[in-house]
DSSP file (Angstrom, degrees, kcal/mol; ACC not computed):
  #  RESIDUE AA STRUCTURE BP1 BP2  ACC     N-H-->O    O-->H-N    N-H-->O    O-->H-N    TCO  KAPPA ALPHA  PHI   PSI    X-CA   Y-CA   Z-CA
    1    1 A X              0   0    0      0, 0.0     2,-0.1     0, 0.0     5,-0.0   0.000 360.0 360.0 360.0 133.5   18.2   17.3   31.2
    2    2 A X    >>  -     0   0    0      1,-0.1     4,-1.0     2,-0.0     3,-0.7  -0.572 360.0-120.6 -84.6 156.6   16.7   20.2   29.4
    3    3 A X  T 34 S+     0   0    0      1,-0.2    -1,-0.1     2,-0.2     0, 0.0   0.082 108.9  60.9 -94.1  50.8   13.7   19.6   27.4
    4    4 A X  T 3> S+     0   0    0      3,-0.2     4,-2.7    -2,-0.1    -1,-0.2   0.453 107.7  52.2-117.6 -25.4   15.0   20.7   24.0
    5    5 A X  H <> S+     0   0    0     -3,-0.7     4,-2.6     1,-0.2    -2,-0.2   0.809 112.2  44.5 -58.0 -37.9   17.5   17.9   24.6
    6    6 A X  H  X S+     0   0    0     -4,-1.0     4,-1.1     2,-0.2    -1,-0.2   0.619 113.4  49.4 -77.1  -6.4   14.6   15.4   25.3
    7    7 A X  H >> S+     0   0    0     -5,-0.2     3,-4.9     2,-0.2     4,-1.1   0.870 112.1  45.4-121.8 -73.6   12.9   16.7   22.5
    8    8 A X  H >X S+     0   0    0     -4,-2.7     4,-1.2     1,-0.3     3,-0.6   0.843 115.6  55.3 -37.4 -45.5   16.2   16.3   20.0
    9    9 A X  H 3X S+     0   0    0     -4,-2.6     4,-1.6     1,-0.3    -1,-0.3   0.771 104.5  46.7 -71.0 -19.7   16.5   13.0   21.6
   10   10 A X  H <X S+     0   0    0     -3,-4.9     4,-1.2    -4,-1.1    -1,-0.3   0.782 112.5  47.2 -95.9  -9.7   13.0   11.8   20.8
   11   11 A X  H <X>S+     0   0    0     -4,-1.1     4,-2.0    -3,-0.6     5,-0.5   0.662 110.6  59.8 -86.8 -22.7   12.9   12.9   16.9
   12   12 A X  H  X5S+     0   0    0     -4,-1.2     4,-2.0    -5,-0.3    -2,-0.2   0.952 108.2  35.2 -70.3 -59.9   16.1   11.3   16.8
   13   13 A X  H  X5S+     0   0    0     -4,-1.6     4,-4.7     1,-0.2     5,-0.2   0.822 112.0  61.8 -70.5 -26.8   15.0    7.8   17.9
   14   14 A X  H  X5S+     0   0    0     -4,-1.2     4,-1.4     2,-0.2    -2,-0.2   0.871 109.4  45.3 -74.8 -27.3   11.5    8.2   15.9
   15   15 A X  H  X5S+     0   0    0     -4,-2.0     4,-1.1     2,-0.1     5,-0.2   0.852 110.6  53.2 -73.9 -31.4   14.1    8.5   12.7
   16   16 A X  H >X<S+     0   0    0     -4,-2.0     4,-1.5    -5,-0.5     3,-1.0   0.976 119.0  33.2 -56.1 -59.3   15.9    5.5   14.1
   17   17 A X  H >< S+     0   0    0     -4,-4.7     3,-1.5     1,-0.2    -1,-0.1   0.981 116.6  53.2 -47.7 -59.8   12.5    3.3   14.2
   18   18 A X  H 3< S+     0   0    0     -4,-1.4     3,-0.2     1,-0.3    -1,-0.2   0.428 111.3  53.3 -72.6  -1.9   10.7    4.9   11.0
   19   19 A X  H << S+     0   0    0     -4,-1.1     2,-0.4    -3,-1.0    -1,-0.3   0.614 101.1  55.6 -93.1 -29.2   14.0    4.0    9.1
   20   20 A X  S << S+     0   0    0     -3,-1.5     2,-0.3    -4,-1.5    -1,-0.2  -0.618  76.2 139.8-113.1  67.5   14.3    0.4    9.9
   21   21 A X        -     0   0    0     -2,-0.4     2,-0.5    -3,-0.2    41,-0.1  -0.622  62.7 -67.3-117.2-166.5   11.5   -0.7    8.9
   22   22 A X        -     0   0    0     -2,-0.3     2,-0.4     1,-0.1    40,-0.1  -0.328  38.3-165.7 -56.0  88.7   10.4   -4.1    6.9
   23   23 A X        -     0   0    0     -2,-0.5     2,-0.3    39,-0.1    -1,-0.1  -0.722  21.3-147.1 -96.4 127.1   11.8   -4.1    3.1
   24   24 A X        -     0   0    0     -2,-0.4     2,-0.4    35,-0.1    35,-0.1  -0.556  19.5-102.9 -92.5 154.7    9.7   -7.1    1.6
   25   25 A X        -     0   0    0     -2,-0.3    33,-0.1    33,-0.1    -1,-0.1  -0.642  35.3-177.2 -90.0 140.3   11.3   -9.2   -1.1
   26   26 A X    >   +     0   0    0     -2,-0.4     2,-1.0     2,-0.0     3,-0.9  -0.470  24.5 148.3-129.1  62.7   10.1   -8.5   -5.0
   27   27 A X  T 3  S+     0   0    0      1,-0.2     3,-0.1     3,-0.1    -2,-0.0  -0.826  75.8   7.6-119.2 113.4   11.8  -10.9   -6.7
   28   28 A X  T 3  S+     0   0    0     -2,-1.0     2,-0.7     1,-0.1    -1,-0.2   0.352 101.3 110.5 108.9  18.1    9.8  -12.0   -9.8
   29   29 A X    <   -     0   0    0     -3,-0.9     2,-1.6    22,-0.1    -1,-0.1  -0.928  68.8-140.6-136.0 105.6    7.2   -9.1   -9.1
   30   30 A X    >>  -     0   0    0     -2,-0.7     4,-2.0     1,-0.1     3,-1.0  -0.374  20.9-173.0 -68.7  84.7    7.8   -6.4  -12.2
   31   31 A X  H 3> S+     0   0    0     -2,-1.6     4,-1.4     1,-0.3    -1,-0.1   0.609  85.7  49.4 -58.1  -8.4    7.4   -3.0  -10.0
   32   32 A X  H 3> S+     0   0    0      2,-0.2     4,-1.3     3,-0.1    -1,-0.3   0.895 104.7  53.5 -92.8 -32.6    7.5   -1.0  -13.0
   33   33 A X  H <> S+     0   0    0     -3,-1.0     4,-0.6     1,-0.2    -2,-0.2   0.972 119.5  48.1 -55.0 -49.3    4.7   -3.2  -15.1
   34   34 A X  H  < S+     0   0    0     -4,-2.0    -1,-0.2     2,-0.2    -2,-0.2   0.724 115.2  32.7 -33.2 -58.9    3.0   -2.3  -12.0
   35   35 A X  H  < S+     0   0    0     -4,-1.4    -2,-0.1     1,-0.2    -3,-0.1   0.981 120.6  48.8 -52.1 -77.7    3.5    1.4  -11.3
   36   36 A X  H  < S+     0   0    0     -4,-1.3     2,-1.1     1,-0.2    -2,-0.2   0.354 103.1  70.6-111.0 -19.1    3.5    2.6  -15.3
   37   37 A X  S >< S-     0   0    0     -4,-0.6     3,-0.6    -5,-0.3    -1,-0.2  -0.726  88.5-162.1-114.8  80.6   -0.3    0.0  -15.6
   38   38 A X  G >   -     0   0    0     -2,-1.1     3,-1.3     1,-0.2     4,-0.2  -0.482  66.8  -7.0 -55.3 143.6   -2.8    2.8  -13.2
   39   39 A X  G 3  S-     0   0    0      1,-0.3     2,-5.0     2,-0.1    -1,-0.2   0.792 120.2 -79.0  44.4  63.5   -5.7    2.1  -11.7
   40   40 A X  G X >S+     0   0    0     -3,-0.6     3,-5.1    50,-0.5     5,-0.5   0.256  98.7 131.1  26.3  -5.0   -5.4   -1.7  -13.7
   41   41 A X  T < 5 +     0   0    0     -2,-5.0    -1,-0.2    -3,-1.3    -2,-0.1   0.274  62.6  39.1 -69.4  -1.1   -6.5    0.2  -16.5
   42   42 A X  T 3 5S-     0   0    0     -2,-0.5    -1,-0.3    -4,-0.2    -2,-0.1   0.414 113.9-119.9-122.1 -16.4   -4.1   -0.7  -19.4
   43   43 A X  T < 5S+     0   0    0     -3,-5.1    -2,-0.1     1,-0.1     4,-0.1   0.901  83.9 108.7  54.5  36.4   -4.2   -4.9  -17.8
   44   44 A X  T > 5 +     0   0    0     -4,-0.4     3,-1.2   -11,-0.1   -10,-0.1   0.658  65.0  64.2 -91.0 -12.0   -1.0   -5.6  -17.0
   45   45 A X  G > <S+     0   0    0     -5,-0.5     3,-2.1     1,-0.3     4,-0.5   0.771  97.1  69.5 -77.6 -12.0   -1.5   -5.5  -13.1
   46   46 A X  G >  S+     0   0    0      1,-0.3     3,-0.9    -6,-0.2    -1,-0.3   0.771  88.1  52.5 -90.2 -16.7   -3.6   -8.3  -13.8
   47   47 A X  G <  S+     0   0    0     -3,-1.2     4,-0.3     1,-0.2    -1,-0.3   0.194 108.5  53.3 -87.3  14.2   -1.0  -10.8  -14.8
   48   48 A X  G <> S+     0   0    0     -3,-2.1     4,-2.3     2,-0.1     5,-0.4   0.475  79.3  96.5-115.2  -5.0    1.1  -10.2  -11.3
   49   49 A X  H <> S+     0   0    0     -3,-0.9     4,-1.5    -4,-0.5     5,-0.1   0.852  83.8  51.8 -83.2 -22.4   -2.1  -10.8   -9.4
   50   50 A X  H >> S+     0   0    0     -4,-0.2     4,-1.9     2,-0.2     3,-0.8   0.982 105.1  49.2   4.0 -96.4   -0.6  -14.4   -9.1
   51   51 A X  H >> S+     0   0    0      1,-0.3     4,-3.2    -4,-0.3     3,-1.4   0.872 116.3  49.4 -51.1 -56.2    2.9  -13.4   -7.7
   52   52 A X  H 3< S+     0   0    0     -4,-2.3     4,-0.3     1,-0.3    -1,-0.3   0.831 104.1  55.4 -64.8 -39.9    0.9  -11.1   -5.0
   53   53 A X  H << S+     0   0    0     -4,-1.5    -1,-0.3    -3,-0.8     4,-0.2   0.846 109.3  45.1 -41.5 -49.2   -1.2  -13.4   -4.0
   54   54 A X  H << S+     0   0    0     -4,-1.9     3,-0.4    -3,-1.4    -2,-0.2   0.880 124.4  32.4 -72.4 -40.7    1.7  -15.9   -3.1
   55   55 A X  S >X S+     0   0    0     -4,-3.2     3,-1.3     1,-0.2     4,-1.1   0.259  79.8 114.4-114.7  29.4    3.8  -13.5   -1.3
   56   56 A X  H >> S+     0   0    0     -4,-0.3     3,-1.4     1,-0.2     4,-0.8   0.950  78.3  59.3 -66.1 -38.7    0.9  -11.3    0.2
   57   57 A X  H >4 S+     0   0    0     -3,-0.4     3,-1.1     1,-0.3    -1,-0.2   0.797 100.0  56.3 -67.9 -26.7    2.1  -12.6    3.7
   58   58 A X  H <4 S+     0   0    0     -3,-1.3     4,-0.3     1,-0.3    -1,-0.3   0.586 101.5  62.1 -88.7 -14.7    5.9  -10.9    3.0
   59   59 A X  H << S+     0   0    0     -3,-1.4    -1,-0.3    -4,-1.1    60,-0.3   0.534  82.8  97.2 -86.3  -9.4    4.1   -7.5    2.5
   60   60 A X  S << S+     0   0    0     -3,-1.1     2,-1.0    -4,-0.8    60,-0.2  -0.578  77.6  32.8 -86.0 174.0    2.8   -7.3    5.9
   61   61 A X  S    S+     0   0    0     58,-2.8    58,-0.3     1,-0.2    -1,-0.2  -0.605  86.8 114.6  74.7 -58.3    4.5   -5.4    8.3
   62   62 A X  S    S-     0   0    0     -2,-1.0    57,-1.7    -4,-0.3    -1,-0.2   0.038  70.9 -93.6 -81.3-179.7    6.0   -2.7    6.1
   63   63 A X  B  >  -A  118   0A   0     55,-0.2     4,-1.9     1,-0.1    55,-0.2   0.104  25.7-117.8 -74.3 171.1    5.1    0.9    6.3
   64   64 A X  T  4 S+     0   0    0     53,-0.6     4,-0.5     2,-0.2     5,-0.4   0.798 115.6  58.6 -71.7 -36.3    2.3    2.6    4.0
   65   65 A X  T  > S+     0   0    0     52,-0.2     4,-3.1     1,-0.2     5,-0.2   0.979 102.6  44.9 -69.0 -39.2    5.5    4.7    2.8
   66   66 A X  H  > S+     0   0    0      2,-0.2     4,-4.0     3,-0.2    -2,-0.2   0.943 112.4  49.8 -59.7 -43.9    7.4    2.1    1.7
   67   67 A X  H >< S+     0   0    0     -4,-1.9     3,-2.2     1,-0.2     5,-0.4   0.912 108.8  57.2 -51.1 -84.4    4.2    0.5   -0.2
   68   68 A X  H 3> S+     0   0    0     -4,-0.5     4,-1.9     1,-0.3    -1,-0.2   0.687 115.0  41.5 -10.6 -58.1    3.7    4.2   -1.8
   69   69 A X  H 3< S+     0   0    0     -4,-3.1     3,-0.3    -5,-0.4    -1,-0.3   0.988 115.2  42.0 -76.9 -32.4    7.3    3.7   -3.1
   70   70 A X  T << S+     0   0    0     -4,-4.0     2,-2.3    -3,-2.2    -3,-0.1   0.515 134.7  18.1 -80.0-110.0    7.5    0.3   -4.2
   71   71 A X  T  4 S-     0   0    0    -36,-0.0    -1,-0.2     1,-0.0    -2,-0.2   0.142 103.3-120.5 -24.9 -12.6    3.7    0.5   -6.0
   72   72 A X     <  -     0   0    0     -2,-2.3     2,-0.1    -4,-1.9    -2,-0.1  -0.546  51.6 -23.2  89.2 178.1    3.0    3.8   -6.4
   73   73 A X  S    S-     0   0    0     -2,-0.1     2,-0.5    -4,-0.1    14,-0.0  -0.511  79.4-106.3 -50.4 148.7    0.3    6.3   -5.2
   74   74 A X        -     0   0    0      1,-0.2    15,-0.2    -2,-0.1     3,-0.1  -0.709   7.9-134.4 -85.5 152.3   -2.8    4.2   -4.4
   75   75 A X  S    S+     0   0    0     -2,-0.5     2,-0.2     1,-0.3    14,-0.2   0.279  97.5  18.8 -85.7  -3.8   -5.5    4.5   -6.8
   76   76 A X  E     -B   88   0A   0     12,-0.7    12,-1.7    10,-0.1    -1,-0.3  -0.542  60.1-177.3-167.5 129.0   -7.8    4.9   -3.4
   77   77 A X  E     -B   87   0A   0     10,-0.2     2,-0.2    -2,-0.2    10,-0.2  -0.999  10.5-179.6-122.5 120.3   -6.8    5.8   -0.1
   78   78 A X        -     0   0    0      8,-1.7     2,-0.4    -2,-0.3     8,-0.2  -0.491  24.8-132.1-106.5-177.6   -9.6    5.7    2.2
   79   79 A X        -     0   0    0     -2,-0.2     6,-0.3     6,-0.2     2,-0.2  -0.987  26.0-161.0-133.9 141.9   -9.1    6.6    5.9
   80   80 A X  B >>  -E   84   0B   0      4,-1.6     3,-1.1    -2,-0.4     4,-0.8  -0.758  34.1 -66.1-138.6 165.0  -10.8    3.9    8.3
   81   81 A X  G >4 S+     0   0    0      1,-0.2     3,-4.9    -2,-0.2    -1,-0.3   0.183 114.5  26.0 -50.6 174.9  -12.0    4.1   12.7
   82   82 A X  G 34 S-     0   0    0      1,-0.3    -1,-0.2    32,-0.1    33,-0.2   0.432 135.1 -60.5  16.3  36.5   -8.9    4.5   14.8
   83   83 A X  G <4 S+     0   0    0     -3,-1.1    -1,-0.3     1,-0.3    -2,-0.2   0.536  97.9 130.2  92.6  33.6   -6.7    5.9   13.0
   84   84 A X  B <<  -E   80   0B   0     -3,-4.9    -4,-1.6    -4,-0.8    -1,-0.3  -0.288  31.2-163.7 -86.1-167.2   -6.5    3.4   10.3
   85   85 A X  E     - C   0 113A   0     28,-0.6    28,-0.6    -6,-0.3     2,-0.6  -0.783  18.2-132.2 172.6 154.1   -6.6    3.3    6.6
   86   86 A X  E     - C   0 112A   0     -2,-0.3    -8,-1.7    26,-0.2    26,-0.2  -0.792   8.4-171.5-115.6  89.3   -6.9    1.8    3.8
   87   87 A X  E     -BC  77 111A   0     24,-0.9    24,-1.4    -2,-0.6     2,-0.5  -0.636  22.5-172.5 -81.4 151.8   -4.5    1.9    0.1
   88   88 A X  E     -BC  76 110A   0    -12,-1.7   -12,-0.7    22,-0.2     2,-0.3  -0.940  12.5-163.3-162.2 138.7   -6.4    0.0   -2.4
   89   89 A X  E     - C   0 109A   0     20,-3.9    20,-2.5    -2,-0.5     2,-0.1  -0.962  16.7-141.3-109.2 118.7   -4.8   -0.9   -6.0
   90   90 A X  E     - C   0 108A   0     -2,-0.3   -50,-0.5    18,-0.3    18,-0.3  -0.416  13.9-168.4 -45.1 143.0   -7.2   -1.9   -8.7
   91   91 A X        +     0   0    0     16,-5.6     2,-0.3   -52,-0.2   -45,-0.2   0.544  61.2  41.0-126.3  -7.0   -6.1   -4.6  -10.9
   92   92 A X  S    S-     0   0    0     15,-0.8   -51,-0.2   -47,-0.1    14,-0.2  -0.847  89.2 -93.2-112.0 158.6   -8.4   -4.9  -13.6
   93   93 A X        +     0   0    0    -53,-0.4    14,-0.3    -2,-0.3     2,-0.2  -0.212  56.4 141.0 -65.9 176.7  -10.1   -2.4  -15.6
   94   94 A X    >   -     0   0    0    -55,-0.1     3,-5.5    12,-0.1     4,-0.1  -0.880  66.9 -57.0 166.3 157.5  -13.4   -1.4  -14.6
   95   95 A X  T 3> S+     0   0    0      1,-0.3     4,-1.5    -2,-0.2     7,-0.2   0.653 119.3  74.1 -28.4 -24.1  -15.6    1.8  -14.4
   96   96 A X  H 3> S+     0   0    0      2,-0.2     4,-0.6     1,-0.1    -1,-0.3   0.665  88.0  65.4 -75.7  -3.0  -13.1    3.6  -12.2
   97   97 A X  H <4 S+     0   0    0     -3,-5.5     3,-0.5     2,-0.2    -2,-0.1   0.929  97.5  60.6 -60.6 -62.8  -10.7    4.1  -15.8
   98   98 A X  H  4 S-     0   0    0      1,-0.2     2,-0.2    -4,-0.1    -2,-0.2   0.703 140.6 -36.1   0.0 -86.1  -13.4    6.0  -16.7
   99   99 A X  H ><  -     0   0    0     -4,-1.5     3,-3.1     3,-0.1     2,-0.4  -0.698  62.3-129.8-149.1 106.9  -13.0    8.6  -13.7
  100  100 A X  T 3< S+     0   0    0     -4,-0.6    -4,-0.1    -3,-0.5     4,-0.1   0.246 102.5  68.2 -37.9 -15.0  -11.9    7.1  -10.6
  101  101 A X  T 3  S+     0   0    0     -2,-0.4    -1,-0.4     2,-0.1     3,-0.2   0.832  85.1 116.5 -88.5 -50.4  -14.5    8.5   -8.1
  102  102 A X  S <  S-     0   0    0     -3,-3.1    -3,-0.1    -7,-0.2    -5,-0.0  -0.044  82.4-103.8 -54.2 126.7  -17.0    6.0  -10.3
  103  103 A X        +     0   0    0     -8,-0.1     2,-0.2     2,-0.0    -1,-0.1  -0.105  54.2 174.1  11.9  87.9  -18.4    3.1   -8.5
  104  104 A X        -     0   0    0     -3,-0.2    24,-0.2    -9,-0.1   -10,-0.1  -0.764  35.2-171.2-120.2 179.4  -16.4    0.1   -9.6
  105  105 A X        +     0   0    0     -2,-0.2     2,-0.1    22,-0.1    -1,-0.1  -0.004  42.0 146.7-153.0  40.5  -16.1   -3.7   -8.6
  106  106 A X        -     0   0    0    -14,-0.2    21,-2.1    20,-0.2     2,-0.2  -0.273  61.4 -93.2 -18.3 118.8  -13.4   -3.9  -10.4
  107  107 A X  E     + D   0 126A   0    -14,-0.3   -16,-5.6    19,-0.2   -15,-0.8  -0.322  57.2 173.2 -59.9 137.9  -10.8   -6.7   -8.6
  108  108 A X  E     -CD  90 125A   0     17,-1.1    17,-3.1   -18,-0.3     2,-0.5  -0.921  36.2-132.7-152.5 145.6   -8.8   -5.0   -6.6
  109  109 A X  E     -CD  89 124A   0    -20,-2.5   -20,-3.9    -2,-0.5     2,-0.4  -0.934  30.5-172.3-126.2 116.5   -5.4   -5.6   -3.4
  110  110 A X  E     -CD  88 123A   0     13,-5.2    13,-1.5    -2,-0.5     2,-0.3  -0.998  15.2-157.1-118.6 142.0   -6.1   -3.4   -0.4
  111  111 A X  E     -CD  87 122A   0    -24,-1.4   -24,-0.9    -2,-0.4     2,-0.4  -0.823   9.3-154.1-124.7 138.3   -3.5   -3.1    2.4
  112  112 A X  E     -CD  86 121A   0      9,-1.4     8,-1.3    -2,-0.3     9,-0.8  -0.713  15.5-157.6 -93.8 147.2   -5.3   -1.9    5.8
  113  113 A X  E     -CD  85 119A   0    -28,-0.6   -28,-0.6    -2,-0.4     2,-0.4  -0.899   7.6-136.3-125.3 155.0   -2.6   -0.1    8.0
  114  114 A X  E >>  - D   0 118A   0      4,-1.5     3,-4.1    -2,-0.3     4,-0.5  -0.806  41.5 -75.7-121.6-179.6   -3.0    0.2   11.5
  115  115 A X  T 34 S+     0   0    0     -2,-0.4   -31,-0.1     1,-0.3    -1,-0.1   0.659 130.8  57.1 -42.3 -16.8   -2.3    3.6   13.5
  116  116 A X  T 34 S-     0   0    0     -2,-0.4    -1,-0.3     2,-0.2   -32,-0.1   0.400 117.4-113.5 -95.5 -15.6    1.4    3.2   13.4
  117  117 A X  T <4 S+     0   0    0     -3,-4.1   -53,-0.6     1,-0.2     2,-0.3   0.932  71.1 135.6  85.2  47.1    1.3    3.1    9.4
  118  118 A X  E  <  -AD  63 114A   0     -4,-0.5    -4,-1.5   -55,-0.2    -1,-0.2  -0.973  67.8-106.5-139.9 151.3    2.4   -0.5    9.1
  119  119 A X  E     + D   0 113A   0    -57,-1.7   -58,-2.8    -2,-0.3    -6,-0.3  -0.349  45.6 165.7 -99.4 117.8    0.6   -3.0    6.7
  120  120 A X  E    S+     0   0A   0     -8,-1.3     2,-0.3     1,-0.3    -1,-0.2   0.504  71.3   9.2-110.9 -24.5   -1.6   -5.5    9.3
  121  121 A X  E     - D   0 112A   0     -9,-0.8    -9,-1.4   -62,-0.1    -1,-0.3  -0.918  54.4-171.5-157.6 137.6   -3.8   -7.1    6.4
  122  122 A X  E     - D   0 111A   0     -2,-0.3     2,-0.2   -11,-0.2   -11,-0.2  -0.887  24.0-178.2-133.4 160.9   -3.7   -6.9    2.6
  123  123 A X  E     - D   0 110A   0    -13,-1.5   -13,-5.2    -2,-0.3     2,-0.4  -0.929  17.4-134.2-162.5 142.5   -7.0   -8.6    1.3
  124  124 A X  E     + D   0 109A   0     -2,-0.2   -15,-0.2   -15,-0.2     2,-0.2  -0.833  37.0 142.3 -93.5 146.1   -8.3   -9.3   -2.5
  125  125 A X  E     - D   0 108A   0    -17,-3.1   -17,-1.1    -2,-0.4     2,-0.4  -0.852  59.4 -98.7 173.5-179.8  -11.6   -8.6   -3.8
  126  126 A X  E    S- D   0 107A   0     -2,-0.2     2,-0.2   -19,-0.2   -19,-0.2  -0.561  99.8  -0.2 -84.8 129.6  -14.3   -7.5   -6.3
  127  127 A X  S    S-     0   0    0    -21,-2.1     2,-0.3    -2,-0.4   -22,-0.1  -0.627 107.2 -50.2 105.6-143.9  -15.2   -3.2   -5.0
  128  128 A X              0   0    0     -2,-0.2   -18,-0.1   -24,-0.2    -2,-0.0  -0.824 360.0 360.0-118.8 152.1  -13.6   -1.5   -2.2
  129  129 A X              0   0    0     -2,-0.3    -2,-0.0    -6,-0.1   -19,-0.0   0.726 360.0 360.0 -60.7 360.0  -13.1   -2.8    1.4
């Protein structure tokens, strides 16, 4: 086998994997009040924090791209040891409306990813992980 054949063969299965990955169910969770409310700042995210809560467990597994599309950009993406990283969604206002680099402890849904980009822990709380 030549290796421009190996090499077609292996981008080929990495679209087969990176394609089929974990579509969570959002039924009863309004993904637009969500996007369209940034950084929490306007308080609508804050009335979903419920629904997320309940079904945080049906969000693990999928990829950091899919979150990006179903939520949005995250309002902080930090990069964490071994090649993890971190999206983190405010939901309430808080100093980061202000300018986002500010200091907040603002409540707030963070998804850890693990090297493979797929969602291993989502965690609430007041600041940043």
């Amino acid at each position: 086998m030549s290796s421009s054949f190996r090499f077609y063969c292996f981008f080929v299965l990495l679209g087969l994997l990176t394609s089929c990955t974990k579509q969570p169910d959002l039924t009863g969770f309004d993904v637009e009040k969500f996007v369209q409310d940034e950084a929490g700042c306007q308080g609508n995210r804050a009335s979903q924090i419920a629904w997320l809560k309940t079904h945080k467990e049906n969000l693990k597994g999928v990829s950091s791209n899919d979150i990006e599309d179903i939520l949005g950009k995250p309002d902080i993406q930090q990069l964490a040891d071994r090649n993890q990283e971190y999206y983190v969604y405010f939901l309430e206002k808080g100093p980061h409306c202000d300018k986002i680099t500010n200091p907040s402890q603002a409540y707030c849904m963070a998804f850890r990813f693990s090297a493979i980009g797929l969602a291993t822990e989502i965690t609430f709380q007041n600041g940043l992980p």
